[in-house]
C-alpha positions as CSV (number, residue, x, y, z in Angstrom):
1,X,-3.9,13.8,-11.7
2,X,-2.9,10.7,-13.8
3,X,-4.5,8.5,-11.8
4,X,-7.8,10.1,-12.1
5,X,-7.8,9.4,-15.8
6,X,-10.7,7.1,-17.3
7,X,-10.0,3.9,-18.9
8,X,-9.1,3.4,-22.3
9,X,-8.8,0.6,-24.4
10,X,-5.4,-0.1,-23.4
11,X,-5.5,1.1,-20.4
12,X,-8.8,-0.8,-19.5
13,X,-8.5,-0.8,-15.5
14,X,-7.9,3.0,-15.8
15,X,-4.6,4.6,-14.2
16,X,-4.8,4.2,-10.7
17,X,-1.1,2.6,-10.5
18,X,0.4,5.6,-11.6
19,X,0.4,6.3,-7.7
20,X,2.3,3.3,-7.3
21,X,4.7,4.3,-10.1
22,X,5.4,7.4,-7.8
23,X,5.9,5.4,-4.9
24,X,8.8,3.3,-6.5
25,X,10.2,7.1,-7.8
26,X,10.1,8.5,-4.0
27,X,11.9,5.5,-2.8
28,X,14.4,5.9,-5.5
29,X,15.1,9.3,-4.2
30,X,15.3,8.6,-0.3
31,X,18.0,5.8,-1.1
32,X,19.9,8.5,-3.2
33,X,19.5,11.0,-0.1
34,X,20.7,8.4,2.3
35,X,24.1,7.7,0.0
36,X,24.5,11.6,-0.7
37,X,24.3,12.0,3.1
38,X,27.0,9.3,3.8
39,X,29.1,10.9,1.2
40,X,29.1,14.3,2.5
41,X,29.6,13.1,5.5
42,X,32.9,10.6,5.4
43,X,34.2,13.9,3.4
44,X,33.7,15.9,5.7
45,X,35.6,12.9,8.1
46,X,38.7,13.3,5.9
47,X,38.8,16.7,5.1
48,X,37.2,18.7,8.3
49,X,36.3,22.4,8.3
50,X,35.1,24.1,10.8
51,X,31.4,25.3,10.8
52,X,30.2,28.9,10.5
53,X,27.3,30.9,11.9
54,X,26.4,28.6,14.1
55,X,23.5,30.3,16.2
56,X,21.6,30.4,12.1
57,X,22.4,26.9,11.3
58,X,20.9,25.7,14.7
59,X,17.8,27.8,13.8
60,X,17.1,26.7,10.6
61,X,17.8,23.3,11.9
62,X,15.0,23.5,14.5
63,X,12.9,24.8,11.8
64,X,13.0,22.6,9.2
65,X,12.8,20.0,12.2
66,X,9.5,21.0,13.2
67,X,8.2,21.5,9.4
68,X,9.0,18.0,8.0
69,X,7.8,16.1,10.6
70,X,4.9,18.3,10.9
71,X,3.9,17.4,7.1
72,X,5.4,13.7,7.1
73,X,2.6,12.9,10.4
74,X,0.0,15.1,7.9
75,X,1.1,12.8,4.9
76,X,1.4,9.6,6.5
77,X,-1.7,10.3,7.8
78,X,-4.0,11.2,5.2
79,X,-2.1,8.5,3.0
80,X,-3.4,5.8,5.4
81,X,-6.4,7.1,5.7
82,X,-7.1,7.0,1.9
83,X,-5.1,4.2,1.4
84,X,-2.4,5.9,-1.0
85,X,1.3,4.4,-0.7
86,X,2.4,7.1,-2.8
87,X,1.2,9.9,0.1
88,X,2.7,7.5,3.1
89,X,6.2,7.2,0.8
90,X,5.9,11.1,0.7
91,X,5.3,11.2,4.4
92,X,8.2,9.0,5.2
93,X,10.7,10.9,2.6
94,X,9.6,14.3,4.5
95,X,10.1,12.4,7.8
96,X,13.8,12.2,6.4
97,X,14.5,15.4,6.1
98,X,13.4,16.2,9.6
99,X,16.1,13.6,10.6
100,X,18.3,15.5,8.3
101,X,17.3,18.9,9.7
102,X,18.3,17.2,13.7
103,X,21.4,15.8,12.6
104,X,22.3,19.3,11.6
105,X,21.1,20.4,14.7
106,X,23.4,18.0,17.1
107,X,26.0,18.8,14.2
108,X,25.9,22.5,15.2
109,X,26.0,21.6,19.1
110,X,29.1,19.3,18.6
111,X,31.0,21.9,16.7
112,X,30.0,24.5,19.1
113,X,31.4,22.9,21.7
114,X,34.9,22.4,20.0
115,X,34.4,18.6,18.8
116,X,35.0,19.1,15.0
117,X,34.6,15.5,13.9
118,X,30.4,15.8,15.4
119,X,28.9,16.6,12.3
120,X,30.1,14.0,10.0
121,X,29.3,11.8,12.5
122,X,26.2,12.3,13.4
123,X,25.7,12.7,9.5
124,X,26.4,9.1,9.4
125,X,24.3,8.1,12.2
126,X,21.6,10.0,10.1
127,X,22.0,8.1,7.2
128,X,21.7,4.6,9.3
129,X,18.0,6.7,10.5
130,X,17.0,7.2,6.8
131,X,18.1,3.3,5.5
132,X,15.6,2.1,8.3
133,X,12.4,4.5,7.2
134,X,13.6,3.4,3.9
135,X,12.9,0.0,4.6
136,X,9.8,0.4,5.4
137,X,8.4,2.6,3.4
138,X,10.1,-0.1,0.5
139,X,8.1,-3.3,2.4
140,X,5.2,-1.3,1.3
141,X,5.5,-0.1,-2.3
142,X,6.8,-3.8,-2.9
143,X,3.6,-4.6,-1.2
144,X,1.5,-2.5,-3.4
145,X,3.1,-3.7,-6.5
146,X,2.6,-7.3,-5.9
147,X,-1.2,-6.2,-5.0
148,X,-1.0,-7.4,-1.4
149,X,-3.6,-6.7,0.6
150,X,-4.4,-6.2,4.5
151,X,-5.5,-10.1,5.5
152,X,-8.4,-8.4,7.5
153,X,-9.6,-6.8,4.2
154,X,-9.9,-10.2,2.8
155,X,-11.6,-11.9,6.1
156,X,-14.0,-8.7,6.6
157,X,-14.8,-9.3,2.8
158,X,-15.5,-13.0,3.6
159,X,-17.8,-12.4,6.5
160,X,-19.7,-9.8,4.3
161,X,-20.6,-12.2,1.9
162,X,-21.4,-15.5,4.2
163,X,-23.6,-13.0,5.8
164,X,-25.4,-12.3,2.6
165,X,-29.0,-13.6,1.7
166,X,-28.8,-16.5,-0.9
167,X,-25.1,-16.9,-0.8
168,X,-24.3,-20.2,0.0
169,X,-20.2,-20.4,-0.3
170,X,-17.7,-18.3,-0.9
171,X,-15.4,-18.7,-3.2
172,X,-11.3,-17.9,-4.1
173,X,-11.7,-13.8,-3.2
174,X,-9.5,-11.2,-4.6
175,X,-8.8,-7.5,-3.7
176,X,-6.2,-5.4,-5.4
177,X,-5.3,-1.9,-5.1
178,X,-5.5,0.3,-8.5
179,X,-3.7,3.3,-6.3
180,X,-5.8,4.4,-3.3
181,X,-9.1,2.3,-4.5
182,X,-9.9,-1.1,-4.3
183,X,-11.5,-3.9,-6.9
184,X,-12.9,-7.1,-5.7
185,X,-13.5,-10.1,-7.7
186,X,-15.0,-13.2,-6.2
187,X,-16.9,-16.5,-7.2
188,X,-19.6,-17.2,-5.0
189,X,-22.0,-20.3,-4.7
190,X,-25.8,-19.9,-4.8
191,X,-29.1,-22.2,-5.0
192,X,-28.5,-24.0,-8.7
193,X,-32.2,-23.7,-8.9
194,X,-32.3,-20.2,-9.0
195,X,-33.2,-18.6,-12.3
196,X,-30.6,-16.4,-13.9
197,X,-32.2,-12.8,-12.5
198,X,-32.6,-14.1,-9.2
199,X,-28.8,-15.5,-9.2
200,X,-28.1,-12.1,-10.3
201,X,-30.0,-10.4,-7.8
202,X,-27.7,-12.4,-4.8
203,X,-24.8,-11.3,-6.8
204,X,-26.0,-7.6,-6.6
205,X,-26.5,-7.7,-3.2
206,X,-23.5,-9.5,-2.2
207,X,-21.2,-6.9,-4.5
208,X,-23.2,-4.2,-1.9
209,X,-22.4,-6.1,1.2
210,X,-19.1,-5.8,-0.2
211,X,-19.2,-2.1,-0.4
212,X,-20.2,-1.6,3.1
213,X,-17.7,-4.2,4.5
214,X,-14.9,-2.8,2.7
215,X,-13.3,0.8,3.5
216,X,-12.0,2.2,0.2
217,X,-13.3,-0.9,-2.6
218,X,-15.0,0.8,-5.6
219,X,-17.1,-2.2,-6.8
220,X,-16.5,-5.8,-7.1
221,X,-16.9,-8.3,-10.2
222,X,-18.9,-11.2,-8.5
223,X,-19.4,-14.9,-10.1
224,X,-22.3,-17.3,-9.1
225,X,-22.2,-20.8,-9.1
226,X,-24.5,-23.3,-8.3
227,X,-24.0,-24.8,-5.3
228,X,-23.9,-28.7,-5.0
229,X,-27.7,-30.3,-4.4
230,X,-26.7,-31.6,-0.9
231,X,-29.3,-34.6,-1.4
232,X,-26.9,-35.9,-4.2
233,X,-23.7,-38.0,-3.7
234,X,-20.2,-36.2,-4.4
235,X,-18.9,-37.6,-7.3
236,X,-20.2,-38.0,-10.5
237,X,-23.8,-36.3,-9.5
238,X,-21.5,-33.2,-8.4
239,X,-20.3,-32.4,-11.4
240,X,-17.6,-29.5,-12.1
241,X,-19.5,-26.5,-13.0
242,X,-15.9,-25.4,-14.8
243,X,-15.1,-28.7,-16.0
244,X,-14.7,-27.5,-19.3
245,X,-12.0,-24.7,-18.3
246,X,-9.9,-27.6,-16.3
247,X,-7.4,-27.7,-19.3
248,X,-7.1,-24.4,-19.6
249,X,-5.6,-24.1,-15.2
250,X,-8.8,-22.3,-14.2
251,X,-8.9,-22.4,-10.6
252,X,-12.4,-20.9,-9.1
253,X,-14.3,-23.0,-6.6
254,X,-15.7,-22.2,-3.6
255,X,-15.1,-22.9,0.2
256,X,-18.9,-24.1,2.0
């Protein structure tokens, strides 16, 4: 809901990272689960007690079994397909709870069968299952908040815009994620003889190739340069187009 929220003035990219903010949040909770888990369960290594109603606890095990994992795949899912890190997180912290809901379930067996000491350890074992989805599903909010990107996004995007009528380089190419959308920005290299409407014209249509190339990106900010005259020398007659931002560590260019 946050996330759908226009820009502001402060806000100026709008609130899309508020998904992001839940990611780090769900993460924070799986790692408490995972040291609540091992606590209950080296208690329950030093002080055992038996188990009770043993046919309901397997039951409800098998249950919630079948329910978490059931809405982690739905989650995990539909997070990938919309590109949310915040829904796969969600997935993944279900997909816990289904290995919490088993471990019970073994826990149950164990005790049934006069082994008192199975349900702290599988609980244990369990908690060694949630640090590894934990990991992952870490690797990717960390992605998300350093705006890393799929590299097939980027060479997809690449060969979408070489592709383009009138663009004649591509320049340094950026994609971030602002939650499950994407922004572009790119510098691109067109005929220096081109007058300023029909430089922005290539721009316009390489922004659409973009859109097409792109699964998820919401519109791109694309910059036109003009591209070296290839019947001058490099050197001096190539002259800098951003010269005068040099001091300032401006780093656009463009790759032929």
């Amino acid at each position: 809901m946050l996330g759908r929220r226009a820009a502001t003035r402060r806000f100026t990219y709008g609130f899309g990272r508020a998904e992001d903010l839940a990611g780090v949040f769900i993460v924070l909770v799986v790692a408490a689960s995972s040291v609540l888990t091992a606590a209950i369960a080296v208690d329950r290594l030093v002080n055992p007690r038996p188990l009770t109603q043993l046919p309901a606890v397997a039951a409800a095990a098998l249950v919630g079994f079948a329910g978490n994992e059931w809405v982690a795949r739905c989650r995990i899912r539909s997070g990938r397909r919309i590109g949310s890190a915040a829904l796969v997180a969600d997935g993944m912290h279900a997909r816990t709870d289904g290995f919490t809901s088993l471990a019970v379930l073994l826990g149950a067996g164990g005790s049934a069968l006069g082994w008192r000491a199975a349900d702290p350890l599988i609980g244990l074992l369990i908690t060694v299952a949630i640090l590894l989805v934990l990991k992952n599903t870490v690797r990717e909010v960390f992605r998300r908040l350093m705006d890393g990107v799929d590299p097939a996004l980027v060479d997809a995007a690449e060969s979408a815009l070489r592709r383009t009528p009138g663009v004649a380089g591509v320049g340094q190419l950026r994609l971030r994620w602002l939650g499950h959308r994407l922004r572009a920005e790119v510098a691109i290299a067109v005929d220096g003889g081109l007058t300023v409407r029909q430089a922005h014209q290539v721009a316009v249509e390489a922004e659409h190739a973009l859109l097409h190339a792109v699964p998820a990106l919401t519109g791109a900010l694309v910059h036109a340069d003009p591209a070296p005259d290839p019947a001058s020398d490099p050197g001096p007659d190539q002259p800098d187009p951003h010269a005068q931002l040099a001091h300032h560590g401006h780093l656009l260019g463009y790759q032929a």
